[in-house]
ZADO-1210 file (C-alpha; in nm, 4 decimals, padded with zeros to 6 digits):
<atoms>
<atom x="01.5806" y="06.3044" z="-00.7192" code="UNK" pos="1"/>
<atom x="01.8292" y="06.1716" z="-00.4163" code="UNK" pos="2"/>
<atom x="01.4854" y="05.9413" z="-00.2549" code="UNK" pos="3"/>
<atom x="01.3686" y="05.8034" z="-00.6399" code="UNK" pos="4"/>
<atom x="01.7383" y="05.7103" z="-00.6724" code="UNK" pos="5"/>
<atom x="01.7694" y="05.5087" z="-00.3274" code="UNK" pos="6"/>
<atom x="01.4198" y="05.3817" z="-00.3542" code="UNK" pos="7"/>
<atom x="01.5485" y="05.2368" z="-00.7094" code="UNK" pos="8"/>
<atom x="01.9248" y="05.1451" z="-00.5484" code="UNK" pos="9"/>
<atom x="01.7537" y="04.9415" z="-00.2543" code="UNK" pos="10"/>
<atom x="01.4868" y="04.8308" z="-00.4785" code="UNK" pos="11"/>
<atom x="01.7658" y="04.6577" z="-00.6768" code="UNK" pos="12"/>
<atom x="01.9960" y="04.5348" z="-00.3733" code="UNK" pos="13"/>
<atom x="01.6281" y="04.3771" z="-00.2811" code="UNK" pos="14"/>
<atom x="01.6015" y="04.2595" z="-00.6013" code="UNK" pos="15"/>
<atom x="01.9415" y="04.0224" z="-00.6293" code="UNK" pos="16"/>
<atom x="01.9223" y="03.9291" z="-00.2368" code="UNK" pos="17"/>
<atom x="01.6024" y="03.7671" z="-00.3389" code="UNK" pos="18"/>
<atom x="01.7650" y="03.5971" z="-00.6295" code="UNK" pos="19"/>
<atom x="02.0179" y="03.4924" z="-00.4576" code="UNK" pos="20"/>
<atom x="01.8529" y="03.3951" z="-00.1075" code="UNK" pos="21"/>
<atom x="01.7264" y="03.0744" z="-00.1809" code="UNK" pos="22"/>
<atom x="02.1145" y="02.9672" z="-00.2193" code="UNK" pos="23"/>
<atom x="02.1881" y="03.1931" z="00.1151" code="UNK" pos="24"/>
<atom x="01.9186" y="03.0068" z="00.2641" code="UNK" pos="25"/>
<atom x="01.9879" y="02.6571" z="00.0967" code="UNK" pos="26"/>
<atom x="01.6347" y="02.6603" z="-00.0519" code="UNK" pos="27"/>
<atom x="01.6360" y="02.3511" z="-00.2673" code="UNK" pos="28"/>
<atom x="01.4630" y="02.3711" z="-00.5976" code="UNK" pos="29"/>
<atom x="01.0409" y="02.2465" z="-00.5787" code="UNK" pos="30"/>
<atom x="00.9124" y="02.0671" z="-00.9079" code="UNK" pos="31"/>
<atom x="00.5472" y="02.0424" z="-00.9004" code="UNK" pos="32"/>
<atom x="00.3191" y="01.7480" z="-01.0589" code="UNK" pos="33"/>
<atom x="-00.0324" y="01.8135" z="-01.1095" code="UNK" pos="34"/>
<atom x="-00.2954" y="01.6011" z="-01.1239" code="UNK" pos="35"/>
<atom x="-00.5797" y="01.4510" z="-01.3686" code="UNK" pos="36"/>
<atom x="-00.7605" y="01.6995" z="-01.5275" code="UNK" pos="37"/>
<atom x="-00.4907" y="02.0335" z="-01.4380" code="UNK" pos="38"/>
<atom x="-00.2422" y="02.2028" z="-01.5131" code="UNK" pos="39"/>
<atom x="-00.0087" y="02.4819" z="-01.3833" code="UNK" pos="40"/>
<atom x="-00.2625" y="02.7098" z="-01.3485" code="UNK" pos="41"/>
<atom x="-00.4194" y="02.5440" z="-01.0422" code="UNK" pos="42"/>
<atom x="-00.1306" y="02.5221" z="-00.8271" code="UNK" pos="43"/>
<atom x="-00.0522" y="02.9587" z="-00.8612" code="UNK" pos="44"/>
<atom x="-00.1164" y="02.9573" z="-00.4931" code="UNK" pos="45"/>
<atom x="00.0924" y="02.7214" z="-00.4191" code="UNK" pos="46"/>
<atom x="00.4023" y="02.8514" z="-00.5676" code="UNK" pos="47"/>
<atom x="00.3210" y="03.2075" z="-00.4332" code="UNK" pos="48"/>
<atom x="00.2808" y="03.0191" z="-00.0841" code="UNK" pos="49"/>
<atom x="00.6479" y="02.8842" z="-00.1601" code="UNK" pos="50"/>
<atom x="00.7573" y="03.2057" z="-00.2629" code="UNK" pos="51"/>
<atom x="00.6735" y="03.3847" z="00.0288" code="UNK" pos="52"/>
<atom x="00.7317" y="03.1168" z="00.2851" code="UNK" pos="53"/>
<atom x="01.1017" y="03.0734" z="00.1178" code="UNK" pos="54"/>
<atom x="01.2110" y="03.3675" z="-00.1199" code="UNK" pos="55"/>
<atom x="01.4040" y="03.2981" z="-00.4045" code="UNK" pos="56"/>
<atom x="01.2887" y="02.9398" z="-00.4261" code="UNK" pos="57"/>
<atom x="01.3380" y="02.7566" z="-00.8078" code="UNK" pos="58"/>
<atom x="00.9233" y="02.6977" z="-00.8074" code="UNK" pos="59"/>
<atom x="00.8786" y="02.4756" z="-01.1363" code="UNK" pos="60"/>
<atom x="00.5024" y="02.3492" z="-01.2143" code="UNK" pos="61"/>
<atom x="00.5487" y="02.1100" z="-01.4860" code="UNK" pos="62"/>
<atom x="00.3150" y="02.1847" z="-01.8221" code="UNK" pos="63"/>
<atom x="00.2898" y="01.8490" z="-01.9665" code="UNK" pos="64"/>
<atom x="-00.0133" y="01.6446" z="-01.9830" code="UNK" pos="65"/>
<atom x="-00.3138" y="01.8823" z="-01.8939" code="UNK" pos="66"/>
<atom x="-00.6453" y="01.8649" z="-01.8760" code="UNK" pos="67"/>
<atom x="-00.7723" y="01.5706" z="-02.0822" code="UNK" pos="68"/>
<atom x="-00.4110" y="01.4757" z="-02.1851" code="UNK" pos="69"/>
<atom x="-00.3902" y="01.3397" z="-01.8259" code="UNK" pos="70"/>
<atom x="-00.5452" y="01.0662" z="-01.9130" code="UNK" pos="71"/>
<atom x="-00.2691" y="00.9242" z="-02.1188" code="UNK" pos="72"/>
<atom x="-00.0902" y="00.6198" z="-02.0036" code="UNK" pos="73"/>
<atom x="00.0839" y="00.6710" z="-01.6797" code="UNK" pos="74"/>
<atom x="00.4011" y="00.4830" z="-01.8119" code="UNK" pos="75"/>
<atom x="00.3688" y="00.7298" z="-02.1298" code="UNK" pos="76"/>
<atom x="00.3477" y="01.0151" z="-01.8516" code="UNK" pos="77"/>
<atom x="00.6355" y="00.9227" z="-01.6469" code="UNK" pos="78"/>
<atom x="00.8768" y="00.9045" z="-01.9631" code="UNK" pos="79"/>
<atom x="00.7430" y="01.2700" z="-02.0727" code="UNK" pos="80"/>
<atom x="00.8283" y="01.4094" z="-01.6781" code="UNK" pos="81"/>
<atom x="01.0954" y="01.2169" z="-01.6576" code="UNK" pos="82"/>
<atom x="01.3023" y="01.4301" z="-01.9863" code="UNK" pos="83"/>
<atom x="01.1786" y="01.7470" z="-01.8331" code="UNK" pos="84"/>
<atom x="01.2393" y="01.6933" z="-01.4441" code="UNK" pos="85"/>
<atom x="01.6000" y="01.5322" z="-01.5165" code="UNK" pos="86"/>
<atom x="01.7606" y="01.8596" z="-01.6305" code="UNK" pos="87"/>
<atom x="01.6361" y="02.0289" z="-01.3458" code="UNK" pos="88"/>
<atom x="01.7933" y="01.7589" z="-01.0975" code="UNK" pos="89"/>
<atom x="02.1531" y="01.7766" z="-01.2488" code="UNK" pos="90"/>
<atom x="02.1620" y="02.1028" z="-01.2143" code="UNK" pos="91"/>
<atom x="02.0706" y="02.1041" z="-00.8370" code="UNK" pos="92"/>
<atom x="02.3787" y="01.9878" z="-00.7153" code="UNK" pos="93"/>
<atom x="02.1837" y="01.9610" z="-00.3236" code="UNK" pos="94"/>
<atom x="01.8816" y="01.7870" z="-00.4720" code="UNK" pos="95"/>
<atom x="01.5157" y="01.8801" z="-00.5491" code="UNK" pos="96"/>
<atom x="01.1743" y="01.8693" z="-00.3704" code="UNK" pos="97"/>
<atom x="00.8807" y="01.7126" z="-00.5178" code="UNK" pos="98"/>
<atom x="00.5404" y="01.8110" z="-00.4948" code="UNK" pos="99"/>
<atom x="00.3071" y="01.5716" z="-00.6231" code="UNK" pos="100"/>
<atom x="-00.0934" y="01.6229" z="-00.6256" code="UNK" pos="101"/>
<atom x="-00.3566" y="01.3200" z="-00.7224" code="UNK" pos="102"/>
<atom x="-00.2700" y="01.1181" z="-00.9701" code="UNK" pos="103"/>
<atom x="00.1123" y="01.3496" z="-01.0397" code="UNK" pos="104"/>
<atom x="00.1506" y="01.1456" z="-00.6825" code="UNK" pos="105"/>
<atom x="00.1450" y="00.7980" z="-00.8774" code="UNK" pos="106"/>
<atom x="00.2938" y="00.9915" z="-01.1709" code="UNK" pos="107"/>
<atom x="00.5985" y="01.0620" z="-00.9295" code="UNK" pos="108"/>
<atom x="00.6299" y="00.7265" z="-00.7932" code="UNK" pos="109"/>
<atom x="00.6845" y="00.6021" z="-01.0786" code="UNK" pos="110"/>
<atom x="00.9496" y="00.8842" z="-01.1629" code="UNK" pos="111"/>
<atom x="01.1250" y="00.7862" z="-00.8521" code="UNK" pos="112"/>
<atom x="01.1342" y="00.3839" z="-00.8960" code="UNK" pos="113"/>
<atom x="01.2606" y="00.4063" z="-01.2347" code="UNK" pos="114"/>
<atom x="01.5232" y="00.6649" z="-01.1699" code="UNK" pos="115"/>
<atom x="01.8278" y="00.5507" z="-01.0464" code="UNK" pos="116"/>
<atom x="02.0481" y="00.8207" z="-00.9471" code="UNK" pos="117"/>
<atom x="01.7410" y="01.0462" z="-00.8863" code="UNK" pos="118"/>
<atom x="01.8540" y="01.3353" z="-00.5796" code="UNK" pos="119"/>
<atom x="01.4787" y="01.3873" z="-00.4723" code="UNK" pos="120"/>
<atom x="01.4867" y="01.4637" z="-00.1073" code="UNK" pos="121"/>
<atom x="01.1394" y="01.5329" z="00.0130" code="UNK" pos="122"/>
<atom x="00.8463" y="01.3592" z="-00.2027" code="UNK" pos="123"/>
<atom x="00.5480" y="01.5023" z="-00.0993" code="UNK" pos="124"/>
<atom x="00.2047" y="01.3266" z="-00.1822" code="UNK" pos="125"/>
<atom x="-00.0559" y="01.5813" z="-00.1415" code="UNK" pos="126"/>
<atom x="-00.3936" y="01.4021" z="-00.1681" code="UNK" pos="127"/>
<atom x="-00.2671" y="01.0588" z="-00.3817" code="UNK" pos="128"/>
<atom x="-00.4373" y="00.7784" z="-00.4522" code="UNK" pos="129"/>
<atom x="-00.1180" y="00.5534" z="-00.3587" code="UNK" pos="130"/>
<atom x="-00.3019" y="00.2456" z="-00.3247" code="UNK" pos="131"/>
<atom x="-00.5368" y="00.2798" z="-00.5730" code="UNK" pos="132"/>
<atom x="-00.8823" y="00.4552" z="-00.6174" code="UNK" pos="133"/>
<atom x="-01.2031" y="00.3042" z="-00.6103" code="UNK" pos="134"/>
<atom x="-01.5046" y="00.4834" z="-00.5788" code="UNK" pos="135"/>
<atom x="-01.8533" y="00.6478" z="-00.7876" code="UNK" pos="136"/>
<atom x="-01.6699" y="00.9931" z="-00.7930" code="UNK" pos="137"/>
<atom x="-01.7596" y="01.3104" z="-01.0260" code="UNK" pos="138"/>
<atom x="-01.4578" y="01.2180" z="-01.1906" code="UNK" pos="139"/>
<atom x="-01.4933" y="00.8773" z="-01.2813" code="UNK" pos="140"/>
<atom x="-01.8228" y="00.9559" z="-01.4253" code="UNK" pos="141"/>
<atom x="-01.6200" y="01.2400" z="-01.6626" code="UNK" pos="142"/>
<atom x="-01.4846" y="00.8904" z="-01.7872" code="UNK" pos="143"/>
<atom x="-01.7365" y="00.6366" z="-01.7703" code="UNK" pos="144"/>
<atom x="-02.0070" y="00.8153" z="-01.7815" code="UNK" pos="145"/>
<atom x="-02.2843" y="00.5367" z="-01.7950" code="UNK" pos="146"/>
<atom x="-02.0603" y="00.2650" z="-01.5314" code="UNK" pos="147"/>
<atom x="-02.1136" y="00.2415" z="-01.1856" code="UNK" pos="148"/>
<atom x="-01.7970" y="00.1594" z="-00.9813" code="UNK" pos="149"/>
<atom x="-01.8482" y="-00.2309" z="-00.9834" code="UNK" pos="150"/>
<atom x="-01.8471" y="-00.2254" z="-01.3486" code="UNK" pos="151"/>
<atom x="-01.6004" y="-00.0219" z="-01.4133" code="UNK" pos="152"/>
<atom x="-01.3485" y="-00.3350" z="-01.4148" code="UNK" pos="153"/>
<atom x="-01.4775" y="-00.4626" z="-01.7465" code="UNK" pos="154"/>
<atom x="-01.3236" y="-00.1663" z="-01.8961" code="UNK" pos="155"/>
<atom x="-00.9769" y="-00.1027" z="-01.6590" code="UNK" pos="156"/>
<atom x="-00.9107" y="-00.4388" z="-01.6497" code="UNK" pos="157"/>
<atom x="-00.8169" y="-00.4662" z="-02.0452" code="UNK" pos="158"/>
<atom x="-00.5763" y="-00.3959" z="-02.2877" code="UNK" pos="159"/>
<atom x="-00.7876" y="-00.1210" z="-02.4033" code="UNK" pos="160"/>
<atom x="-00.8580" y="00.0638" z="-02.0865" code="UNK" pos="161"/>
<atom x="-00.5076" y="00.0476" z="-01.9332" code="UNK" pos="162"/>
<atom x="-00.4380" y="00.2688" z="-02.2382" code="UNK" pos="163"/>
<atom x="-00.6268" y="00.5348" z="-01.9753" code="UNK" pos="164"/>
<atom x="-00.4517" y="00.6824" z="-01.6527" code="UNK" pos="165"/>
<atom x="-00.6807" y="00.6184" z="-01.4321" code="UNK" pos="166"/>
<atom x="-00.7357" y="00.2660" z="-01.5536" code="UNK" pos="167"/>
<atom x="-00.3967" y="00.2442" z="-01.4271" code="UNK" pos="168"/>
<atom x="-00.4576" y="00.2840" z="-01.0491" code="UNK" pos="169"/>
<atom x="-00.8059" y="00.1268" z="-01.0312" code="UNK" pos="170"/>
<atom x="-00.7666" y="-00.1044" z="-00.7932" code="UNK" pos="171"/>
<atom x="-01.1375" y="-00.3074" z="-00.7303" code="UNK" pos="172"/>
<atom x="-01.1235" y="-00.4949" z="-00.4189" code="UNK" pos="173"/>
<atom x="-01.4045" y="-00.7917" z="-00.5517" code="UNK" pos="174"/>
<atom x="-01.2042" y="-00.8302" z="-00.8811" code="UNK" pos="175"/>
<atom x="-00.8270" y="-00.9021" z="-00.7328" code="UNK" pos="176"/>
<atom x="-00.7248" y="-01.2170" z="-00.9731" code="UNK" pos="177"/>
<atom x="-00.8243" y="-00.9154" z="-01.2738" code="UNK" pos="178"/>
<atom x="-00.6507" y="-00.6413" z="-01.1338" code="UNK" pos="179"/>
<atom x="-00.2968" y="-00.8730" z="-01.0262" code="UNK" pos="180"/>
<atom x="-00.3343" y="-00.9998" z="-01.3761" code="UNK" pos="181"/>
<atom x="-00.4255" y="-00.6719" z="-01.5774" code="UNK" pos="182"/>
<atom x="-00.2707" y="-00.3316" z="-01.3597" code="UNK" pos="183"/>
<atom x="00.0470" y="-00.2628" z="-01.5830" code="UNK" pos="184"/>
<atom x="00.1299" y="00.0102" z="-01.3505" code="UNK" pos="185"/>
<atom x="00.0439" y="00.0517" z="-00.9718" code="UNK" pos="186"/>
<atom x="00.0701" y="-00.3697" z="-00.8736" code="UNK" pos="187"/>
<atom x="00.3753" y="-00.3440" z="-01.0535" code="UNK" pos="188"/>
<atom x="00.4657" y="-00.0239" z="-00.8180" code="UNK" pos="189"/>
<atom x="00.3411" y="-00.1744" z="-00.5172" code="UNK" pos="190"/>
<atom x="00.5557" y="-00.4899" z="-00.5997" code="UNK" pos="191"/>
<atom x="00.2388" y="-00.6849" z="-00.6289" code="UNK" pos="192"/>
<atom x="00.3116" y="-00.9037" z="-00.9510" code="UNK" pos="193"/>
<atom x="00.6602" y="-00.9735" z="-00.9716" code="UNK" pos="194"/>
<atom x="00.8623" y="-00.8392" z="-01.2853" code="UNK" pos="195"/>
<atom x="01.2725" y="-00.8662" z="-01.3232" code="UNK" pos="196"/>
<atom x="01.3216" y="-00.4677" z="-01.1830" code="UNK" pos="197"/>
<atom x="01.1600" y="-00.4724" z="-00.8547" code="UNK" pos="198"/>
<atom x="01.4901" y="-00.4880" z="-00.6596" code="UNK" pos="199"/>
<atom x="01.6111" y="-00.1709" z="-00.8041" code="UNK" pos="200"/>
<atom x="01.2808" y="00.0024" z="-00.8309" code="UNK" pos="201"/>
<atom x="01.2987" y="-00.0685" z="-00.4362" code="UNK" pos="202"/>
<atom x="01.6850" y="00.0770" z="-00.4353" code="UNK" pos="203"/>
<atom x="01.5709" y="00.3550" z="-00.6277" code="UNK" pos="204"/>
<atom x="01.2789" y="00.4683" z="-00.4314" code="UNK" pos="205"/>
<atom x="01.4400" y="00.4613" z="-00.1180" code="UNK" pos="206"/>
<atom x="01.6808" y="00.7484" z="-00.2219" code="UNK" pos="207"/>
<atom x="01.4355" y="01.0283" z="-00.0904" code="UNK" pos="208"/>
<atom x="01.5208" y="01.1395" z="00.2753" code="UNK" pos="209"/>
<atom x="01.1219" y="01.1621" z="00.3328" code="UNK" pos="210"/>
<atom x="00.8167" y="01.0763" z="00.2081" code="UNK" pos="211"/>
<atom x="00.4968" y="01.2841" z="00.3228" code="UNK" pos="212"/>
<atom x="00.1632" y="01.1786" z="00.3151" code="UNK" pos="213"/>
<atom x="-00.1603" y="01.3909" z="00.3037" code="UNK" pos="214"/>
<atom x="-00.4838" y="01.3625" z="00.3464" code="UNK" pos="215"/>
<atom x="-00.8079" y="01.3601" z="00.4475" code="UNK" pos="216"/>
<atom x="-01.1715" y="01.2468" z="00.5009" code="UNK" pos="217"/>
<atom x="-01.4042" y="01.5326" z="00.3154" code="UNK" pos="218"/>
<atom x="-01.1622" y="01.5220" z="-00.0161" code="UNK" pos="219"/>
<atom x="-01.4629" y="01.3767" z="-00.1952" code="UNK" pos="220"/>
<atom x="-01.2480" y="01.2574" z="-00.4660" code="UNK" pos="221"/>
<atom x="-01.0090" y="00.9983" z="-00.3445" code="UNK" pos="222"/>
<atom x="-01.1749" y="00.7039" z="-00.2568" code="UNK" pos="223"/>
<atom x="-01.1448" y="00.5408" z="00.0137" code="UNK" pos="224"/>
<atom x="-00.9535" y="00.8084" z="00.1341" code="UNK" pos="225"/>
<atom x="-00.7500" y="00.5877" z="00.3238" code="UNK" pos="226"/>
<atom x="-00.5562" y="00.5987" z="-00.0194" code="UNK" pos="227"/>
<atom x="-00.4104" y="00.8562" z="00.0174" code="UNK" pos="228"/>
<atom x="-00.1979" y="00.7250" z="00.3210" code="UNK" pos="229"/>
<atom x="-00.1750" y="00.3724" z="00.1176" code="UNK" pos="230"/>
<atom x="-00.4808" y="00.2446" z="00.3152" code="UNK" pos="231"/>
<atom x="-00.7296" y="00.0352" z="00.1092" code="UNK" pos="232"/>
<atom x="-01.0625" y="-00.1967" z="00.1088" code="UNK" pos="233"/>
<atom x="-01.0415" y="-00.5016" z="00.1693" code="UNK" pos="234"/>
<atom x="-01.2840" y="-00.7629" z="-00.0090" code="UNK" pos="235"/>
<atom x="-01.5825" y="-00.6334" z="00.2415" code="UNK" pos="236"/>
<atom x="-01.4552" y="-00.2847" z="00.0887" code="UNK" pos="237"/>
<atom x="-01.3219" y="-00.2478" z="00.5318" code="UNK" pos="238"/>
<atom x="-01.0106" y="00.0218" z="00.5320" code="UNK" pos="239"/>
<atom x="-00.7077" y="-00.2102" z="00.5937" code="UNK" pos="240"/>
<atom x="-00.4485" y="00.0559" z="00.7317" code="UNK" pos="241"/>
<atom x="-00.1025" y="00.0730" z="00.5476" code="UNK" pos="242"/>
<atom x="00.1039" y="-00.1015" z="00.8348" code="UNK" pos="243"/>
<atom x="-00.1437" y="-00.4444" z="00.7760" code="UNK" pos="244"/>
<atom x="-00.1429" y="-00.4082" z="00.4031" code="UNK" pos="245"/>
<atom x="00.0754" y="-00.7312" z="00.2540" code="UNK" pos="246"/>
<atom x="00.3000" y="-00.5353" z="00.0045" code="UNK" pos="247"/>
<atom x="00.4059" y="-00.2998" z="00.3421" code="UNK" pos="248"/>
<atom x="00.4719" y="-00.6186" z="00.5304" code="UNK" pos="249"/>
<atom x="00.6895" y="-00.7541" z="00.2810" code="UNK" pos="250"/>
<atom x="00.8687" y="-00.4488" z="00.1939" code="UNK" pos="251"/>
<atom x="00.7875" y="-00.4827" z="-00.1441" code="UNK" pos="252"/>
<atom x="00.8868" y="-00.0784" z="-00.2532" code="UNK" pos="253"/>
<atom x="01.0414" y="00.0232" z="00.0570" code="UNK" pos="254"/>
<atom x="00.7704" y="00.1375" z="00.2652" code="UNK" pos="255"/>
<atom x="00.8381" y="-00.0149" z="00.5274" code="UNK" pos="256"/>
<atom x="01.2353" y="00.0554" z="00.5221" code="UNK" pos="257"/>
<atom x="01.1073" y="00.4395" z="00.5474" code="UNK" pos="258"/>
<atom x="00.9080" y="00.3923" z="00.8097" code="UNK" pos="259"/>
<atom x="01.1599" y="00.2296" z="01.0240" code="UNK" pos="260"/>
<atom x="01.3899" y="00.5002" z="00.8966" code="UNK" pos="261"/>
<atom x="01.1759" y="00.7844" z="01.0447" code="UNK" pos="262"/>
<atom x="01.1628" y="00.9350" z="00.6946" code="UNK" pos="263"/>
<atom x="00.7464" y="00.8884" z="00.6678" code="UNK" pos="264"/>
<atom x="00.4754" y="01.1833" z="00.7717" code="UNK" pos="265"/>
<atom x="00.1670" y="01.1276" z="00.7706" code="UNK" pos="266"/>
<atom x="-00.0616" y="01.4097" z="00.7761" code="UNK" pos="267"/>
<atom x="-00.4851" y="01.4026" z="00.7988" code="UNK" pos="268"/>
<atom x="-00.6863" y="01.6791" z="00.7291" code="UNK" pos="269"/>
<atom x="-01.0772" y="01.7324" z="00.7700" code="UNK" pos="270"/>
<atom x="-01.2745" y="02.0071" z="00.5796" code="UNK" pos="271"/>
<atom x="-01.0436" y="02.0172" z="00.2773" code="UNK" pos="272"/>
<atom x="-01.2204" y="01.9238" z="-00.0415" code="UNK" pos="273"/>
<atom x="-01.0171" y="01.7199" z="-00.3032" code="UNK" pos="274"/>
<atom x="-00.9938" y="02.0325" z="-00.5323" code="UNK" pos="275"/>
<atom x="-00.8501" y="02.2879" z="-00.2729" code="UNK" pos="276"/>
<atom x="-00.5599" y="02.0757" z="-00.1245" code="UNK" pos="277"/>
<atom x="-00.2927" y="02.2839" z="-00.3475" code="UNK" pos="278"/>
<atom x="-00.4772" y="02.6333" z="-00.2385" code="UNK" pos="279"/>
<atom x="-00.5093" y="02.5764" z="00.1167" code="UNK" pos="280"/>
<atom x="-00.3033" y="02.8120" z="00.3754" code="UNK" pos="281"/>
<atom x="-00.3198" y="02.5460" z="00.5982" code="UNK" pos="282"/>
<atom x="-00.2108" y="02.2575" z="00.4446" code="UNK" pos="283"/>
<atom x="00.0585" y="02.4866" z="00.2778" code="UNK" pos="284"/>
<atom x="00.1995" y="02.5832" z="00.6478" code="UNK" pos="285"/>
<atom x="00.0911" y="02.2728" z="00.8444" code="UNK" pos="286"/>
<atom x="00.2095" y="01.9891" z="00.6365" code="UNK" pos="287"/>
<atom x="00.4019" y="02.1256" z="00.3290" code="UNK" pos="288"/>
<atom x="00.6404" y="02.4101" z="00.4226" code="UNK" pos="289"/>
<atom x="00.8819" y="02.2749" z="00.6523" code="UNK" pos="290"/>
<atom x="00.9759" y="01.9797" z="00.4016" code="UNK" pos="291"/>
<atom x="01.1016" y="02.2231" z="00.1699" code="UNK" pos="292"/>
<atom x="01.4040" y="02.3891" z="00.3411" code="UNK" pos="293"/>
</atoms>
């Protein structure tokens, strides 16, 4: 009777030193995005990597917008986040991480310009197409099933098809003059048409200590890959690196500011397919787990 009672006495004392480690330890809350086509099922392992790496942490995967509700307007998107990550960011009085996988990384970009007192200290873009995505993917053809990648801008570049997410990001290097004139969401993140709040998306943005970057060559998904580190095609669809891209040089977001800052990671992976990113050991440990402290 005298061991079942300590087992159950230190079981408890383990018990609230867990609950209350993550403040011990000054564990910040993680809110995680998912991407098109999940939901918080996928990312499990990650929160049971966060778990164990950092006990006690506040692990929130966002249920909002899965599976074929992802591809709902990413402005629509970002206002349905935004009313569910806010609460969670007043009441971390030492600010939040964010996780944010494939297209929650554009999702959370947009959370971040458009939030002004926003206390989001590590953004982490795990396998995002930040500059855009443009590519003959099994994904695309879950959404235009019968278009090849140089057709696809008849559709995207429409009033119609920006009413679809990934619309929203595709960014065709032979159709520019279309996609300045048409994107309603990433050239207006990427400060490539000018609208009235670009200063103070800019300001806004620039309130995370650090933004990290991951990718990798064999994710499959993301194309170019390059995207994921805000590389992109030019017109001869050749990667033009992030530190040569125009909107970088000029600043446009605040890229550039974090850079200088020495609040940018960039991470490349091989071997990780675009799918396993969020269940991968390694990426957890190598490139995720010591922005979350």
């Amino acid at each position: 009777m005298r061991t079942s009672l300590d087992i159950n006495v230190n079981g408890l004392l383990l018990l609230l030193c867990g609950v209350n480690l993550a403040g011990t330890l000054g564990y910040k809350p993680v809110i995680i995005v998912h991407g098109l086509f999940d939901g918080p099922k996928q990312f499990l392992m990650m929160s049971r990597l966060i778990q164990e790496a950092h006990p006690g942490t506040n692990v929130s995967v966002i249920d909002l917008y899965d599976n074929m509700a992802s591809l709902k307007p990413l402005w629509v998107q970002v206002q349905g986040f935004k009313k569910l990550l806010y609460p969670i960011m007043q009441e971390a009085e030492n600010g939040i991480h964010l996780i944010c996988f494939s297209q929650g990384g554009l999702i959370c970009r947009g959370l971040l310009s458009t939030l002004p007192d926003h206390n989001v200290q590590s953004f982490i873009s795990l396998s995002s197409p930040q500059a855009g995505q443009y590519g003959d993917t099994d994904i695309l053809k879950i959404v235009f099933p019968h278009y090849l990648k140089a057709r696809v801008f008849h559709v995207c570049y429409s009033s119609v098809g920006q009413k679809w997410s990934i619309c929203n990001f595709w960014n065709d290097p032979h159709q520019r003059e279309r996609f300045l004139k048409s994107s309603n969401y990433l050239a207006l993140l990427n400060g490539e048409r000018p609208h009235r709040e670009i200063t103070e998306w800019r300001k806004n943005f620039l309130r995370i200590n650090k933004l990290v970057l991951i990718g990798g060559p064999d994710d499959g998904v993301i194309t170019p890959w390059e995207s994921s580190h805000f590389g992109f095609y030019d017109i001869n669809e050749t990667i033009v690196e992030m530190k040569n891209q125009e909107w970088y040089g000029r600043d446009s977001f605040g890229l550039k500011t974090l850079h200088a800052r020495g609040d940018l990671a960039v991470f490349v992976l091989s071997g990780v397919k675009h799918s396993y990113w969020h269940s991968n050991e390694t990426v957890f440990r190598d490139c995720i787990e010591e922005w979350l402290t």
